[in-house]
N, C-alpha and C positions, 0 to 999 in steps of 0.2 A: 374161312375159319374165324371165328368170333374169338376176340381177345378179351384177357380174362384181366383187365385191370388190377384189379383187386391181390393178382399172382403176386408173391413177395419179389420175384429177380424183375417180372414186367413195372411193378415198380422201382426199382432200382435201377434198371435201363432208361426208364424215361427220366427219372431226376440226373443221369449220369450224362444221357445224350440234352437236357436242358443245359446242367451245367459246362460242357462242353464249347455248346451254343454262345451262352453266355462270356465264356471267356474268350472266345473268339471274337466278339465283337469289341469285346473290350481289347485283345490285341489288336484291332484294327484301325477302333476308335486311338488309341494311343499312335499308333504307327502314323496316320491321315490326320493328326492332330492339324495340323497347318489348315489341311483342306475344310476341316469340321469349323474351325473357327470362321475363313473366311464364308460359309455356307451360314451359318449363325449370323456374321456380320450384315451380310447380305439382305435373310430373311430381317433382322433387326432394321434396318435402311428403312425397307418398303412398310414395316410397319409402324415407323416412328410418327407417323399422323395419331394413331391410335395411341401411343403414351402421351403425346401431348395432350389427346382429348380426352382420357382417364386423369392424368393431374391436370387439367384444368378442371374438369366436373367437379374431382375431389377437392381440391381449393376453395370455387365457390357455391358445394353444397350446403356448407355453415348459412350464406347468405341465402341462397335460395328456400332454407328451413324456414330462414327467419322472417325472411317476406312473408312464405307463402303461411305458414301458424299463426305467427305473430302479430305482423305490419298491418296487411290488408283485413285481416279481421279485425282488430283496435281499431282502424280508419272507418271502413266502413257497415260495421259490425251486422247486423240482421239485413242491414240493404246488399249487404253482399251475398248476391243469388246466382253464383256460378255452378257451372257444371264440374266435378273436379276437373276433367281434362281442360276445361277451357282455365281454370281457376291455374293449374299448373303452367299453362302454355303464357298467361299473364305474369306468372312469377319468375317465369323462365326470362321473357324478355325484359322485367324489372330490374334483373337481376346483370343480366348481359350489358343494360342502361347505362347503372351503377359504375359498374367497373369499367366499360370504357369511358364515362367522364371521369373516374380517379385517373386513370392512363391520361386522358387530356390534359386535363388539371398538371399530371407530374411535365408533361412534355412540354406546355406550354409554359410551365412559370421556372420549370429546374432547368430542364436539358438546356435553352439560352444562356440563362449564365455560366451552366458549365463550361458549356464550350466557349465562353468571355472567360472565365477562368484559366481552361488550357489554354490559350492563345495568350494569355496575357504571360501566363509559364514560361510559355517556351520565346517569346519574345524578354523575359529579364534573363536567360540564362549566359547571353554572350557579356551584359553585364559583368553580372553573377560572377562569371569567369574572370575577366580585366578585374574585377576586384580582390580575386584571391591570389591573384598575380601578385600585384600592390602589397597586397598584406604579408606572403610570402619575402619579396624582396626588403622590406622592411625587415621584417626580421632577419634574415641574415644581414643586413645591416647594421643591426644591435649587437650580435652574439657578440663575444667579449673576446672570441677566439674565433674571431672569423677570420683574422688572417691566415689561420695554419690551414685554414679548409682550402683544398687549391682553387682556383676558377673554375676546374674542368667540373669538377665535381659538383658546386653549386649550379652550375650550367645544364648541367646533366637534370640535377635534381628537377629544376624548374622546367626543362623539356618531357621529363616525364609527368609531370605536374599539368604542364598543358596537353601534353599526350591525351592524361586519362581524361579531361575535363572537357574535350573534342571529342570525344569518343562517347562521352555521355550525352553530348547535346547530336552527336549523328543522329544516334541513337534515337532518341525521342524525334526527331524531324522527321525523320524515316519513316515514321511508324504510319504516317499518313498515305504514303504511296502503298505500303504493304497493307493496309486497311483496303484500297481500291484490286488489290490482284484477286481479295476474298469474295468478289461481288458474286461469283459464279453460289458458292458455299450461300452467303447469305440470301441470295433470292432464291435458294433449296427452302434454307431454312424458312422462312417467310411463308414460302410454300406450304408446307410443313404443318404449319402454326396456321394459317388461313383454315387447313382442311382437318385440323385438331380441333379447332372453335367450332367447325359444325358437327365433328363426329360428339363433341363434345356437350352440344345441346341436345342432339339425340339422347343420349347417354340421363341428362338430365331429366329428360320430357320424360320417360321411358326405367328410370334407374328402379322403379318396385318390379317390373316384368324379369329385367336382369338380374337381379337379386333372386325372386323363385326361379328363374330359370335353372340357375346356378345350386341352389337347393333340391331343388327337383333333379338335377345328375349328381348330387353325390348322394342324398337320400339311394337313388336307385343302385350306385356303384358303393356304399356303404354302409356298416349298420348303423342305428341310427344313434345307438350311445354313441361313436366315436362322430356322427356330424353333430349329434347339440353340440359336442364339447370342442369342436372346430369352429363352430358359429360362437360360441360363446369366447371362445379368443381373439377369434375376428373382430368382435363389437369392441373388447376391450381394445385390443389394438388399434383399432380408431380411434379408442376416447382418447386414448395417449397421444397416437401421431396427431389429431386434427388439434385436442388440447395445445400440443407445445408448437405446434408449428404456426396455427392461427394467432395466439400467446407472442408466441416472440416477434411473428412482421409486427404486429403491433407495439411491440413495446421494442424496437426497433425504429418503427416510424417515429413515436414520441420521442427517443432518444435523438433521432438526425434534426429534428423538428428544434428539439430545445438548444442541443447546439449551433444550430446558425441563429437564433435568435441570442444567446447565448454572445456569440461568437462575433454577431453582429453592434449589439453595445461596448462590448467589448473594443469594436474597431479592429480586429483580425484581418487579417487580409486572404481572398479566397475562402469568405465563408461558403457560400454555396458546396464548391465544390470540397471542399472538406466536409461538409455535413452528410454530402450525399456518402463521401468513403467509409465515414464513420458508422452514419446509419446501416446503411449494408453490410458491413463487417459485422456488427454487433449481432447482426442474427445467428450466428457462430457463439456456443455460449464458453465462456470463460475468454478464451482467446481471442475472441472478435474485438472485443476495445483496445485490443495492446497491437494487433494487424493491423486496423486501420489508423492507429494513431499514429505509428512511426515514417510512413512515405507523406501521411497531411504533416507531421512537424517538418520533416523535407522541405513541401512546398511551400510551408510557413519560411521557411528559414531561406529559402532563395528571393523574398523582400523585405523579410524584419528577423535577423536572429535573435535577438530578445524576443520580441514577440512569440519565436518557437519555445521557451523554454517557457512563457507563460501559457503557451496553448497545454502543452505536457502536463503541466501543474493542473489546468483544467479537465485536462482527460481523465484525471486518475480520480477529481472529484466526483467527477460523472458519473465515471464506473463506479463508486463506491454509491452513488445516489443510485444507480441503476442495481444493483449486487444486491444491496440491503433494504430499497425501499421499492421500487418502480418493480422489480422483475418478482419479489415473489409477491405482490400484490396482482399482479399481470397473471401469472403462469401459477401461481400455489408451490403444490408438492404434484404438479400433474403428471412427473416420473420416477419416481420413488427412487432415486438412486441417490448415493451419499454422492460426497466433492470426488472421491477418490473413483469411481466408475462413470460417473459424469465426464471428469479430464482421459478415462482408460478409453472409452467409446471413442471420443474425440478424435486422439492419436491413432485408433487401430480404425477408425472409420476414414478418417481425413488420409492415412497413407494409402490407403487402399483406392477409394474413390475421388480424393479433390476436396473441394472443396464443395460438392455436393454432400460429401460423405460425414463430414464436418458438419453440415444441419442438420442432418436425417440421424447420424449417427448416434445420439442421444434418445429418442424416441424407440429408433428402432433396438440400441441392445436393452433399456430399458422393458420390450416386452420379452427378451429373447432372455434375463433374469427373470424375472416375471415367471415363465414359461417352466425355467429349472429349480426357480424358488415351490413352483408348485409340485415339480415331479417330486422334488428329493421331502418334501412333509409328505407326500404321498407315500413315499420308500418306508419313511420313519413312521407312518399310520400301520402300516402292514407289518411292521415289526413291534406295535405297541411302545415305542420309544419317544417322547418328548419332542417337541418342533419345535423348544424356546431355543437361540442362539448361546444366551445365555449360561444355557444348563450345563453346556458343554464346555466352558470357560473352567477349566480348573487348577487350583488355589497357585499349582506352579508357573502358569501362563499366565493370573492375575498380576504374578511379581516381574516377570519379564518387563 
């Protein structure tokens, strides 16, 4: 017998027996929560080669733009008679050139002193300590009314005093044997990152085919108004993530840069490695110079405590040279977001994901306002109603 789709109850059966479906799995999915996640975790594992080699392609397809338009046609302008594929496969390893001698470059001249830095660290801390001992008994020595304090008491004090001050310096010693129990983890990792660098030049050699590829199935699974205006979000969402991301390593870089030169006339001590915390921090925007400024005044302050309260004093100049002259000169207006969704992204990205979530975080709700700033002028076109923010400000909320 032929079913007659089109029947009003055969349609109601099947939307009733779909929905049914549907909720069923969603009681399942809920009930197998545990099982679904570690299955996700899982399939995630096996495919963490391929995130490495999608953000490393994405990283440096800026640079491989730039070779392949730019560079090598300026150089060798009408003499250059490649084929594109051969012309790409040359830019591709230009490009790979590049950035492993930055990597050399950073390994060979920073990571040594770092590590002369931390070693020199954790070699003043028992110092460090017998001095604050000294300072400590001096001062109860002076109080004016140290007699009524009993013995036991200052006794006490100063046992917990060395207490916590042993327990800091365990602490950091330790860290070195528990760095060796992770070897298993890091030769994964490593792993990982080897087989991300080549899925990752594929990706490159290759990124116009993936592109229509990828156009070519949703053209086929959608219509075609809703992929331009997919595509058309896509691109912008690049300009912004590759804009601020690319934007801030750099004006990151020149920030760690100028503070150990900085830092270095100065006579600081542990320039290196403070410049490398600083630098890195800063890529965090608002909150990166005040993160990484307070464990370097720390490490300042375990050979020169004056010295820390004048590094502080320089940090806050920095940031204000970086805040008002260096970053929007670097990065523009390349996220349109005021101070106050700038600092919102931050906090609801950073708790969420880390300190991954804390750089991406700004880009990413940036398109994600973007996205609702267009739906809602959209709402407001279809109602014939005004899209100035402005317009809607009235005379009782001007006085607020």
């Amino acid at each position: 017998m032929k079913i007659n789709w089109n029947d009003k109850y055969n349609t109601i059966a099947v939307y009733t027996f779909l929905t049914c479906g549907a909720i069923a799995l969603a009681i399942t999915a809920i009930s197998r929560f545990g099982v679904l996640v570690g299955v996700f975790s899982q399939i995630f594992g096996i495919l963490t080669p391929f995130v490495y080699g999608g953000v490393l392609a994405y990283l440096l397809n800026p640079m491989l733009v730039a070779i392949e338009k730019r560079l090598l046609p300026k150089l060798f302008g009408k003499y250059l008679k490649l084929k594109p594929k051969t012309l790409r496969g040359v830019s591709v390893l230009l490009t790979f050139l590049v950035a492993a001698l930055l990597l050399a470059v950073f390994f060979m001249i920073v990571i040594p002193q770092v590590a002369v830095s931390v070693m020199g660290l954790v070699n003043r801390i028992p110092a460090f300590i017998g001095s604050l001992e000294q300072i400590f008994s001096i001062i109860v020595s002076h109080l004016p009314d140290a007699e009524i304090l009993p013995d036991a008491v200052v006794t006490r004090l100063e046992e917990i005093t060395k207490e916590l001050l042993q327990s800091a310096y365990s602490y950091m010693t330790s860290l070195v044997p528990v760095l060796f129990t992770y070897t298993s983890k890091v030769t994964t990792s490593l792993l990982n990152l080897v087989v991300g660098v080549i899925i990752s030049i594929y990706m490159l050699l290759s990124k116009e085919r993936f592109f229509a590829q990828i156009k070519k199935v949703l053209y086929a699974l959608f219509p075609s108004g809703v992929v331009n205006q997919t595509m058309e979000i896509a691109h912008q969402s690049n300009r912004t993530f590759i804009g601020f991301i690319s934007g801030k390593i750099l004006d990151s870089a020149i920030i760690g840069v100028l503070c150990f030169i900085c830092m270095t006339l100065f006579g600081m001590p542990s320039a290196m490695l403070v410049s490398v915390i600083v630098g890195f921090t800063n890529v965090i925007p608002y909150f990166g110079p005040f993160i990484g400024a307070f464990p370097s005044a720390l490490i300042i302050l375990l050979d020169d405590p004056i010295m820390a309260f004048w590094f502080l004093l320089f940090i806050l100049v920095l940031q204000q040279f970086d805040g008002n002259i260096l970053g929007p000169k670097i990065l523009g207006d390349s996220t349109g977001l005021s101070a106050f969704w700038v600092i919102f992204s931050i906090m609801l990205f950073g708790g969420l994901f880390g300190f991954i979530g804390m750089v991406i975080g700004v880009p990413t709700f940036s398109v994600i306002y973007s996205l609702f700033r267009t739906f809602i002028n959209y709402r407001l076109r279809k109602k014939s109603m005004s899209q100035q923010t402005s317009d809607y400000a009235s005379e009782h909320n001007r006085m607020l």
